[in-house]
C-alpha angles and dihedrals in degrees: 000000000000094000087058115005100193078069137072109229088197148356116214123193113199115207123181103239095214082058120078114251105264121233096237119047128156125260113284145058117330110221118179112218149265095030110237104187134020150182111215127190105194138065100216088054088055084052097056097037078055093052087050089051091248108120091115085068086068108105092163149354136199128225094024096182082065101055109085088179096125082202086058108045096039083061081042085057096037093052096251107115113027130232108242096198120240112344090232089068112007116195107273099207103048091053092052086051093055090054083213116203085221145344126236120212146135115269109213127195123286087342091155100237138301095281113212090355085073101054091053088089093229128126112270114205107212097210096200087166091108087073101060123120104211129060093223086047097062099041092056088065081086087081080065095044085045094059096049105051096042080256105124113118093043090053095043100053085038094054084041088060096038099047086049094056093045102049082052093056092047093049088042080049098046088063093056121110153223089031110230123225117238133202112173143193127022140270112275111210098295099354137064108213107214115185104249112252089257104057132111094249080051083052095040089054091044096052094041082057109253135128107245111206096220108041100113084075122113103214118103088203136059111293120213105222133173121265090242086051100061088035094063082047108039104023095108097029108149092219126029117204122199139171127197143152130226135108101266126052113254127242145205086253088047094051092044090054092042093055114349097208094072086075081082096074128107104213080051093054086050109032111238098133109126116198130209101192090198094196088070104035129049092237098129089045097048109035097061080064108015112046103156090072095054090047092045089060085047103052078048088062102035098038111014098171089065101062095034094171107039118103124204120283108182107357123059127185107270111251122236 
């Protein structure tokens, strides 16, 4: 359990459903495998089911506008995977109708149950990953995903692969000097979220060799600070990081008029404020299962000498 570790958020059995149910079976949810048919809630969990080759095992999924998967929205368009509704209240009955084998979806903290979702009597698959610390922890949650889907062999030489390139990044990364110093995000109506210092995006800027200004935080989550916080802290970062979604590209006009004071900035005066405009790019689908690529477009930005002939994947320089 993340939320409390001396606990166990949740038990799965995993039964083979060509096999008959054995009499005696350990204490925890029974799930037949390999899933035929789920519904799935996130985006990022489609993506990897796509990457396992097993989309066709998608029966629905649930806040459709926010899956930029074209796979997905073209079965979503053919009839063949069905739109759940918003996944803070799916609709019930078209869930029933799909008699799912199980049902994907983010457990959050004291969040009181699923409602209706729980009494459905199907297998609900608590997927915790987002939780995870460490980039290379949370893409190895594809071995789970793996199992369930009759997928194992797919996922493990997939997280092998993936777990090789990255560990080569981070010790290409580890040789790279001077080490720049990184704020990242931008300020949200009376509050800055900055990612805790134990976060994954904190663990993504360490091992692609940058300073991150606020590392030396406990949270694992985003943590809502004051403007003049993160100015005593970030107004001479060498590199500013920001994310943001909306059709056109922002730029440093764009940011001045949106809150003067980020004119202050160093890394403003200077322009080294790189941009991933996530409603055109599939950052927040790829990076939970495929950080190298995240890190590869980071050591770009740290340390660019070291990856000459790389060119950005996710993050652009931010236009006058």
């Amino acid at each position: 359990n993340p939320w409390d570790t001396t606990k166990v958020l949740h038990t799965y059995v995993l039964v083979d459903k060509n096999e008959p149910l054995p009499s005696e079976l350990p204490q925890g949810t029974v799930v037949r495998t390999p899933i035929g048919k789920a519904v799935v809630y996130s985006s990022v969990h489609c993506s990897l089911l796509q990457q396992l080759g097993a989309v066709g095992s998608i029966a629905g999924v649930c806040d459709l506008k926010y899956i930029k998967l074209q796979e997905i929205q073209d079965r979503c368009r053919d009839g063949k995977i069905v739109d759940t509704g918003d996944g803070m209240s799916p609709d019930m009955e078209k869930i029933i109708d799909l008699h799912p084998d199980a049902i994907l979806l983010s457990p959050f903290e004291n969040s009181g149950g699923y409602g209706r979702i729980e009494k459905l009597n199907v297998p609900i698959i608590e997927c915790a990953d987002y939780m995870e610390t460490s980039p290379l922890g949370r893409a190895e949650w594809m071995r789970f995903y793996g199992l369930l889907f009759g997928r194992q062999q797919e996922a493990d030489t997939l997280f092998t692969q993936v777990e090789k390139e990255y560990v080569a990044l981070r010790t290409l990364a580890a040789t790279g000097t001077p080490v720049p110093t990184v704020i990242s995000e931008l300020k949200n109506s009376s509050a800055w979220y900055v990612p805790g210092g134990k976060s994954t995006t904190a663990g993504f800027y360490a091992d692609a060799g940058g300073h991150y200004l606020f590392a030396d935080d406990t949270h694992s989550g985003s943590v809502p600070l004051a403007f003049e916080t993160v100015v005593d802290k970030g107004q001479n970062a060498d590199l500013w990081l920001i994310k943001y979604n909306q059709a056109t590209d922002k730029t440093y006009r764009e940011l001045e008029k949106e809150y003067a004071p980020y004119t202050g900035f160093r890394a403003f005066k200077e322009q080294t404020i790189y941009g991933c405009n996530t409603g055109k790019v599939s950052l927040y689908e790829d990076y939970p299962f495929r950080p190298e690529w995240l890190l590869k477009d980071l050591i770009k930005i740290f340390h660019p000498s070291l990856l000459m002939h790389y060119d950005l994947k996710y993050f652009t320089k931010l236009a006058n």
